[in-house]
C-alpha positions as CSV (number, residue, x, y, z in Angstrom):
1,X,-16.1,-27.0,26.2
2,X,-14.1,-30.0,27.9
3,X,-10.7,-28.5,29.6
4,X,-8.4,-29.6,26.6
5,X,-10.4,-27.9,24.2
6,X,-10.2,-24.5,26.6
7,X,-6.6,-24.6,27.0
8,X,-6.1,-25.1,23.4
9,X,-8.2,-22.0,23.2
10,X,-6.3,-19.7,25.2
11,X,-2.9,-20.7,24.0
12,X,-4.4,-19.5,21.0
13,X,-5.7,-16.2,21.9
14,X,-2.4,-16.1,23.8
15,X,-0.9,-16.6,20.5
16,X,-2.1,-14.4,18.4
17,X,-2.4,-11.5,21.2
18,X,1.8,-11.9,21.3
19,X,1.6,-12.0,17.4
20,X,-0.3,-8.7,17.4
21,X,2.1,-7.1,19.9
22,X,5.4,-8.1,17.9
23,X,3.2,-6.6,14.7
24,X,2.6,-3.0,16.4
25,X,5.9,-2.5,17.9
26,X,7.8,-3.7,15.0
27,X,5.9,-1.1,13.2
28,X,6.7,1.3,14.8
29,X,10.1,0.8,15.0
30,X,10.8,0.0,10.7
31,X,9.2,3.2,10.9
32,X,11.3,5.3,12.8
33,X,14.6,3.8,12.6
34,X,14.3,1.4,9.2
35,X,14.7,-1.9,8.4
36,X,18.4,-2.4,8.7
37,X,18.6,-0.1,11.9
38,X,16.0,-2.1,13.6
39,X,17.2,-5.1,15.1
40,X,14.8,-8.3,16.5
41,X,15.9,-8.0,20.1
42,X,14.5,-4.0,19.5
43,X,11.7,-5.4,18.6
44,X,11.1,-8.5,21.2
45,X,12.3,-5.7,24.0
46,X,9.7,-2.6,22.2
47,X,6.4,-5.8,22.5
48,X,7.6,-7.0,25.8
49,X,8.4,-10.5,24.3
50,X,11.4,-12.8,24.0
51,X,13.2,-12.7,20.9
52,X,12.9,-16.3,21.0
53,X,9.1,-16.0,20.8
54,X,9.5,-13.5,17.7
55,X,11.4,-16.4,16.4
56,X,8.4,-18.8,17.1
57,X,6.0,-16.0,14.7
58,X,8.8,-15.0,12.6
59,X,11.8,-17.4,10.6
60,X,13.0,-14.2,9.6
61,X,13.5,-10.4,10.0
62,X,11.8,-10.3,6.0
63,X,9.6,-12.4,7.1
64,X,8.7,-9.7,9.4
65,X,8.8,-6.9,7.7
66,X,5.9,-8.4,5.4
67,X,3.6,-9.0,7.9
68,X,4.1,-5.5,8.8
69,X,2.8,-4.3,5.2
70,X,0.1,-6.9,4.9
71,X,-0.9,-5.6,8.4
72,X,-0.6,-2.1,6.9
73,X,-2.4,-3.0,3.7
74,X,-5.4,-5.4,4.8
75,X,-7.7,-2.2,5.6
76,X,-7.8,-0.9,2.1
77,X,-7.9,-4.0,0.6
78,X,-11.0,-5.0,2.7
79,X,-12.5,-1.3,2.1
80,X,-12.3,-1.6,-1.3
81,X,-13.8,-5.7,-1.4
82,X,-16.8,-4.3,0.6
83,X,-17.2,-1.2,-2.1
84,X,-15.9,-2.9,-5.4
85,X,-19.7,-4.4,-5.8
86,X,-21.8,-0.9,-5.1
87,X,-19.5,0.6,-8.0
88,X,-18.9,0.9,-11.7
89,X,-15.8,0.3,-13.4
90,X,-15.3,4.4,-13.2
91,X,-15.7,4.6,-10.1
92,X,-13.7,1.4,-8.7
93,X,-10.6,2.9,-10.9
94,X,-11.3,6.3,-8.9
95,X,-11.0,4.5,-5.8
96,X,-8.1,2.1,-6.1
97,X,-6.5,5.4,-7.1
98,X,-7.5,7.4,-3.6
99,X,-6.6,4.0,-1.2
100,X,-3.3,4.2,-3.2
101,X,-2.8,7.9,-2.1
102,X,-4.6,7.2,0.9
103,X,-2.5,4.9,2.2
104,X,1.2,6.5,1.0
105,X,-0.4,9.4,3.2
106,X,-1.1,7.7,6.3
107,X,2.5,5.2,6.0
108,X,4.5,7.3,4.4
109,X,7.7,7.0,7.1
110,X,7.2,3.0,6.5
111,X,7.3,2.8,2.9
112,X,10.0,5.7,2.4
113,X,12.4,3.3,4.7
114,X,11.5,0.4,2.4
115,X,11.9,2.4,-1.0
116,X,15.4,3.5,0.8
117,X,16.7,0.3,0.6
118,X,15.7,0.2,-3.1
119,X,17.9,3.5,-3.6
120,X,20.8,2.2,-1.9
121,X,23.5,-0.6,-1.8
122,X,21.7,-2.6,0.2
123,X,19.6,-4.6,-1.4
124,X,16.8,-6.4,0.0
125,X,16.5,-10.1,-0.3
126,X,15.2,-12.1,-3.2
127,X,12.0,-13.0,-1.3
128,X,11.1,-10.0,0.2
129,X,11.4,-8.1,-2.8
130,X,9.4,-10.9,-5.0
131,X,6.6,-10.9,-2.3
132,X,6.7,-6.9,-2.8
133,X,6.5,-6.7,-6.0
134,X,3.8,-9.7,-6.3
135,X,1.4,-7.1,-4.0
136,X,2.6,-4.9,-6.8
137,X,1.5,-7.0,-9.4
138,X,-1.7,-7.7,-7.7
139,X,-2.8,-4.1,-7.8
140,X,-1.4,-3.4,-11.6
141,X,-3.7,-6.7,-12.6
142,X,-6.7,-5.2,-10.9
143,X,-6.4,-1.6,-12.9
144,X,-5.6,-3.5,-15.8
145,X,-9.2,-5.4,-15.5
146,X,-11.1,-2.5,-14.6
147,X,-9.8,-0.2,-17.5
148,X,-10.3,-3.1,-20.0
149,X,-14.5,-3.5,-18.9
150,X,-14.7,0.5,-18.0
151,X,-13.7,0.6,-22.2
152,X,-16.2,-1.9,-23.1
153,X,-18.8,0.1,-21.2
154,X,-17.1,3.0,-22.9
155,X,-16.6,5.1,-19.4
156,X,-13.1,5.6,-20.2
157,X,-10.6,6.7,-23.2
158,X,-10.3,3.9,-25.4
159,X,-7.3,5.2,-27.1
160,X,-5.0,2.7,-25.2
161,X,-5.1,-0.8,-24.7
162,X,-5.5,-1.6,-21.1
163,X,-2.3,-2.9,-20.1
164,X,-0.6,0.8,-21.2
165,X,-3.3,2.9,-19.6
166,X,-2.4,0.9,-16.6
167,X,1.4,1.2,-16.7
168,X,1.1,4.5,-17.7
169,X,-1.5,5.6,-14.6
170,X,1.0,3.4,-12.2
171,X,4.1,5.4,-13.7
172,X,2.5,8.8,-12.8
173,X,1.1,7.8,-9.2
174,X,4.9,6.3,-8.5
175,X,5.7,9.6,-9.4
176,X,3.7,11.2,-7.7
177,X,4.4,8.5,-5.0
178,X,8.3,9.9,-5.3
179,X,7.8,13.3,-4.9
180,X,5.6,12.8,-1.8
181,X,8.5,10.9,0.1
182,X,11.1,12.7,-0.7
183,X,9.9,16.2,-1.3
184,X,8.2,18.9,0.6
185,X,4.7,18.3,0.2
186,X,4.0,21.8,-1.1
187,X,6.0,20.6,-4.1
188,X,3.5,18.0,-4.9
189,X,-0.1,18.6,-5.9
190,X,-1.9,15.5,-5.7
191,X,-5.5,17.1,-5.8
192,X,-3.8,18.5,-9.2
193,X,-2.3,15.8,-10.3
194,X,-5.5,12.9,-9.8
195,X,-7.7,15.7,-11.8
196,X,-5.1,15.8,-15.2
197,X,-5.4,12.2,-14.8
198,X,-8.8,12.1,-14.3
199,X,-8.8,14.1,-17.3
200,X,-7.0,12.4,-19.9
201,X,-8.4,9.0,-18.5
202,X,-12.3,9.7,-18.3
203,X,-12.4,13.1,-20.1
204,X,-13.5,14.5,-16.8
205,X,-13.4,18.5,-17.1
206,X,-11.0,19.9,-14.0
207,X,-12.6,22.2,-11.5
208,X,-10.2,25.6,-11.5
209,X,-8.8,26.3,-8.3
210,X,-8.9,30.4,-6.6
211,X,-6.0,32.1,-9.4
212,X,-6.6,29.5,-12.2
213,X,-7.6,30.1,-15.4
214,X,-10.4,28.0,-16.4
215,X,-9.8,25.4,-18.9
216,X,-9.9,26.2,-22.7
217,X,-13.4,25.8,-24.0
């Protein structure tokens, strides 16, 4: 490698190392304090940048925030690429179900700042909110897919057309998405919940749990 060619290199790597940093502190901090609450300079001071260098990453604070949530969401959607092949339809529904759960779980403080906004006054820009729900929309078309070829294969209830299976699956994980956020978690079953949809999607029988009856034969 000529000398050109290895500075160009490390300004790269330098690059992207100060990209990454900006990434993790300015997670942290839309999760603690929010996204209005949370100012740039925060952020440059939290990554041990200049705000000027966010500025080089960044055109904008939204612009920001949703390379936090692509940052957030790339792990499931690269778990589920690498799985998707290995698995029927059935079983690819059943899993784009748990990385949904999985990952209000494990960022729950992020997105309850983010559906926040929603709630409120304050609404978010145009563009963030389209690039939102377009990740949104993403996710919906994949269900939508899968329910269609799982009722071909006739692993699922066919007593829907695919598109209102899916809203209707996407309506009760919202839900349950809802009560998560902003509700003690003892108020929330999701182990429940994922087995009456399980249920009334697959016809899968639900396992009774220690002081349950068991279902009607």
């Amino acid at each position: 490698m000529n000398p050109a060619d290895a500075r160009a290199s490390t300004s790269e790597s330098r690059a992207q190392d100060s990209r990454d940093e900006i990434l993790k502190a300015a997670m942290r901090l839309f999760a603690v304090r929010g996204f209005h609450e949370t100012s740039m300079a925060e952020v440059a001071r939290a990554a041990s940048v200049s705000k000027a260098l966010i500025f080089w990453h960044f055109k904008t604070k939204e612009e920001l925030f949703m390379a936090v949530l692509n940052r957030l969401l790339e792990p499931y959607f690269i778990d589920f690429a690498e799985e998707g092949g290995a698995l029927d339809e059935k079983a690819q529904i059943l899993r784009l179900i748990d990385l949904y759960l999985q990952f209000v779980r494990e960022n729950a403080s992020s997105i309850r700042f983010f559906v926040a906004q929603l709630l409120h006054d304050e609404k978010p820009s145009d563009g963030l909110t389209n690039q939102v729900l377009q990740l949104y929309g993403g996710y919906r078309s994949l269900l939508v897919d899968l329910i269609g070829r799982a009722q071909e294969k006739r692993l699922c209830s066919r007593d829907f057309p695919p598109q209102t299976a899916a809203s209707f699956l996407l309506s009760t994980l919202n839900g349950l998405l809802m009560g998560f956020l902003f509700s003690s978690e003892n108020d929330v079953n999701l182990d429940g919940a994922i087995a009456m949809l399980r249920h009334w999607l697959f016809g899968d029988v639900p396992q009774s749990s220690p002081g349950e009856c068991p279902p009607s034969p």
